[in-house]
Every structure is written in C-alpha cells, then in structure tokens.
C-alpha positions as CSV (number, residue, x, y, z in Angstrom):
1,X,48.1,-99.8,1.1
2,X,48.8,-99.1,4.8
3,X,48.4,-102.7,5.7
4,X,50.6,-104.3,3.6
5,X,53.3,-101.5,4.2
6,X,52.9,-102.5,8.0
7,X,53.6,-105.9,7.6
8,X,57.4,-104.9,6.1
9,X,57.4,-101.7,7.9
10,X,57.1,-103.2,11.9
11,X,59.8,-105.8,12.0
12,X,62.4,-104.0,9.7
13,X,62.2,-100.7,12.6
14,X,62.6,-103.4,15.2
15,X,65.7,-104.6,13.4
16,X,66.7,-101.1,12.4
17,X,66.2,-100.2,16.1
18,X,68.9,-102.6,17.2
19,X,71.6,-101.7,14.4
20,X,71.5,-98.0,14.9
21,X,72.9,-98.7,18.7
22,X,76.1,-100.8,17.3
23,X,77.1,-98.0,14.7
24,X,78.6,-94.5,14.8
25,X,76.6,-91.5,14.8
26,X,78.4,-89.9,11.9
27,X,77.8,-93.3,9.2
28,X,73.9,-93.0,9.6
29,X,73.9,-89.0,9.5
30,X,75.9,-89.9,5.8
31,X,73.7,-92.6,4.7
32,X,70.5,-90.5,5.7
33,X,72.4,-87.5,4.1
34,X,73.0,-89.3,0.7
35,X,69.5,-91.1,0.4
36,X,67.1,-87.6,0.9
37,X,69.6,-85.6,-1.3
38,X,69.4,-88.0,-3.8
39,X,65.7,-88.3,-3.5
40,X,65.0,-84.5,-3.4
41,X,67.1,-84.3,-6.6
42,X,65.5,-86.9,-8.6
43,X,62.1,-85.2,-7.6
44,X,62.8,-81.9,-8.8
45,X,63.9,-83.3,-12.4
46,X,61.2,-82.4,-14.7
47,X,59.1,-85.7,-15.4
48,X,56.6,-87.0,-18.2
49,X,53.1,-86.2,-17.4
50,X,51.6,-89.8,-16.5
51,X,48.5,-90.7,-14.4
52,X,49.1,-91.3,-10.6
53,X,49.2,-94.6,-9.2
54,X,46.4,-95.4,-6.2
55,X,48.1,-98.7,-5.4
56,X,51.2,-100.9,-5.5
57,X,51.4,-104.7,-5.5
58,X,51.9,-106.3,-2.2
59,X,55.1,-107.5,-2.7
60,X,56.4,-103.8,-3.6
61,X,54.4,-102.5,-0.2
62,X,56.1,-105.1,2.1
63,X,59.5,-104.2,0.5
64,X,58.6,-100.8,0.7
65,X,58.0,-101.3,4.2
66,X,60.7,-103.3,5.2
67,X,63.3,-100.6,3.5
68,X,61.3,-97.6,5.6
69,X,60.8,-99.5,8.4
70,X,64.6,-100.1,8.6
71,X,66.2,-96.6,7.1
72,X,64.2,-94.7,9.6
73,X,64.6,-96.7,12.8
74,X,67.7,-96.4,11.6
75,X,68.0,-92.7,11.6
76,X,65.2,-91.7,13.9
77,X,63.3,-90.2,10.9
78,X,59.7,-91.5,11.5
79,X,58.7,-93.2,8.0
80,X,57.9,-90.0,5.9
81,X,61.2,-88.5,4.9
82,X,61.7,-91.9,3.7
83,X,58.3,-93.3,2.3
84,X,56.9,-89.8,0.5
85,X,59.7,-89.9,-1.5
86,X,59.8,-93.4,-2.2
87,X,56.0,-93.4,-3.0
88,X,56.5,-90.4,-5.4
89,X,59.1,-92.2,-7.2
90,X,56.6,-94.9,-8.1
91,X,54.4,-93.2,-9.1
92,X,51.6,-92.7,-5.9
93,X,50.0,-89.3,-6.0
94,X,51.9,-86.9,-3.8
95,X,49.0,-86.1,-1.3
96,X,48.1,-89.6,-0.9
97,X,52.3,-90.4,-0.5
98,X,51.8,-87.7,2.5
99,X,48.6,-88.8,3.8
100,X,50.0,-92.6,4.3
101,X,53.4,-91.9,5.2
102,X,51.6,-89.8,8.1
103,X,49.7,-93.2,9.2
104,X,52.6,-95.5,8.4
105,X,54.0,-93.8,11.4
106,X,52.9,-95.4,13.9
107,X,53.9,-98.7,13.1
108,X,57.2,-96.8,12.7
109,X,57.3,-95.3,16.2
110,X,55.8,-98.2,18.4
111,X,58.2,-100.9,16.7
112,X,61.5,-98.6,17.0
113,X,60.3,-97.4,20.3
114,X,60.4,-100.9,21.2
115,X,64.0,-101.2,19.9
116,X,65.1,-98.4,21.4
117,X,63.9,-99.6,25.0
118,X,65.8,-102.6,24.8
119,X,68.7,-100.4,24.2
120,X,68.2,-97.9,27.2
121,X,68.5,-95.3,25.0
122,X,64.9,-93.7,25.0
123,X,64.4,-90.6,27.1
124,X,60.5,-91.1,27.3
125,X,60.0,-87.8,29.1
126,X,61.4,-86.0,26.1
127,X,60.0,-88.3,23.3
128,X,56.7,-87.5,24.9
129,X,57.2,-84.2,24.9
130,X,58.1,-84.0,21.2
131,X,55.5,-86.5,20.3
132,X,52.6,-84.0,21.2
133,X,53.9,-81.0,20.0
134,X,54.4,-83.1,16.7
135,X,51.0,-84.1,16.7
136,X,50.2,-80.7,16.4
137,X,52.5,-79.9,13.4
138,X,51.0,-82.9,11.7
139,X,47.3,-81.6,12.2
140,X,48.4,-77.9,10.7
141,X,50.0,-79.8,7.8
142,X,47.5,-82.1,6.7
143,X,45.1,-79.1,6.5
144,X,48.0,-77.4,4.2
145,X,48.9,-80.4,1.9
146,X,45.1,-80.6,1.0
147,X,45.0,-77.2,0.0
148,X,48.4,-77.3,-2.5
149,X,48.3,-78.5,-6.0
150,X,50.1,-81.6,-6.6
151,X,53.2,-80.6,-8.9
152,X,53.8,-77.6,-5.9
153,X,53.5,-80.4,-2.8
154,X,56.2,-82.9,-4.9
155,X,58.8,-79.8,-4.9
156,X,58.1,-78.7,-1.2
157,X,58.5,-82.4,-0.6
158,X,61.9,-82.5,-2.8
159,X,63.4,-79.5,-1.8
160,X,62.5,-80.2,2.2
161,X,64.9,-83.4,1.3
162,X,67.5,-81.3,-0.2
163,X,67.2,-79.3,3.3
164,X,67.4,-82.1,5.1
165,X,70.5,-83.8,3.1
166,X,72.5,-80.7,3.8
167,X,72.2,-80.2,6.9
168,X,72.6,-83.9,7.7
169,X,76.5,-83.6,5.8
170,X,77.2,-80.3,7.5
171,X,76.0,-82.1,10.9
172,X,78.1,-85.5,10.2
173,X,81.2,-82.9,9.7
174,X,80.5,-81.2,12.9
C-alpha cells in the first residue's frame, strides 16, 4: 500500500510545495479548515458494521497519494491529517490508516522539503528541531493506537479533525 501511495504522494507535495508560496496564508488555512471538519464530521456519523478493507487498487493509492501529497505540502500538514481520514472513508482499518499515514510521511516531508527549499522559505534549524521532538510524539503514539479499540481510535481520529478545523477558521480570522 505504501508504495503505490508514494508514487502519487512524492510529485503531488513537490507541486503542492510550489503553490502554497504563490497563495495567501488565510485561503489554505480555509481550505484545510473545511476539508478536516468535514472529514471529522462524516467520521463521527454512525456507520454500517462492514469488514475493513486491507488494500485499495493502485489506481485509488496513486490518487490517494497525489491528493495527500498535494493538500498537505500544501498546508504543511505531513500526510496524516489528510490520509487517516481518507483511508477511513474507504474503508481501511483505522490502525492500519494510522500506521501508514505515519510511513507515508516521509515521502511527504522529503518531497515538500524539497519544494520548500526552492522557495527559501525553510528554517532548517527549526524544522530540525521540531522534527525530533515529533519523532518522539510519534513513538508514544504508535504504542497508544495499538492499545485502543478500533471504533474508539476512528472518533479520537474524527474529533482530533474537528479540533483541528476550528482552530484552523478561528486562525484564518485572526
């Protein structure tokens, strides 16, 4: 799955990369705003018990990826905020939506960074900084996410959008 999500995921945060530098601050805060509340809402509407899928076509991957790649060089988000909810809405189990939006990350982060540079507007002494102390929020949460059922990490994962959403309008009106 991670492969094939790659393959839309690294070019797309290139691109996304370069369009985030020729638009204003407050249009991506709204567009990021608008996607994660909608997402967190839709996962929090009660749903039909069905099995979880373990894997998408390739074609659904690659667009997948292309659509995180983009949204979150885009809006600096990373891939996850993104790709969990996009992988819960077809259908992947929630833990294995966390556990390769996690990995999907990199791709994220090295092709965007790369964008970014070009741009001059990387502050690699502070990315760095955040990077590592991320990593470390990442290892304590993988433990977590392994140890909460799957209905309770698809609502922390919903209403963590919602969050999100809110504070992203509230920040665009600041």
């Amino acid at each position: 799955m991670l492969a094939r999500l790659a393959i839309g995921v690294v070019p797309a945060a290139f691109l996304g990369a370069l369009v985030n530098a020729t638009l204003p601050g407050s249009v991506v805060l709204l567009a990021l705003a608008a996607l994660t509340l909608f997402v967190g809402v839709q996962q929090l509407r009660p749903r039909a018990v069905r099995e979880a899928r373990d894997e998408l076509g390739t074609a659904a991957l690659v667009a997948v990826g292309a659509f995180v790649g983009f949204g979150s060089a885009l809006t600096g988000t990373g891939g996850p905020v993104l790709l969990v909810p996009v992988l819960l809405t077809l259908g992947v189990a929630p833990l294995r939506a966390v556990a390769v939006s996690q990995a999907v990350q990199l791709p994220v982060v090295v092709a965007g960074s790369v964008g970014y540079l070009q741009t001059g507007l990387v502050d690699v002494r502070l990315g760095t900084a955040l990077g590592c102390l991320a990593a470390l929020g990442v290892a304590a949460g993988a433990v977590v996410a392994t140890r909460i059922p799957a209905e309770g990490l698809r609502r922390i994962v919903a209403l963590a959008c919602i969050a999100a959403g809110v504070f992203l309008v509230v920040r665009a009106a600041v």
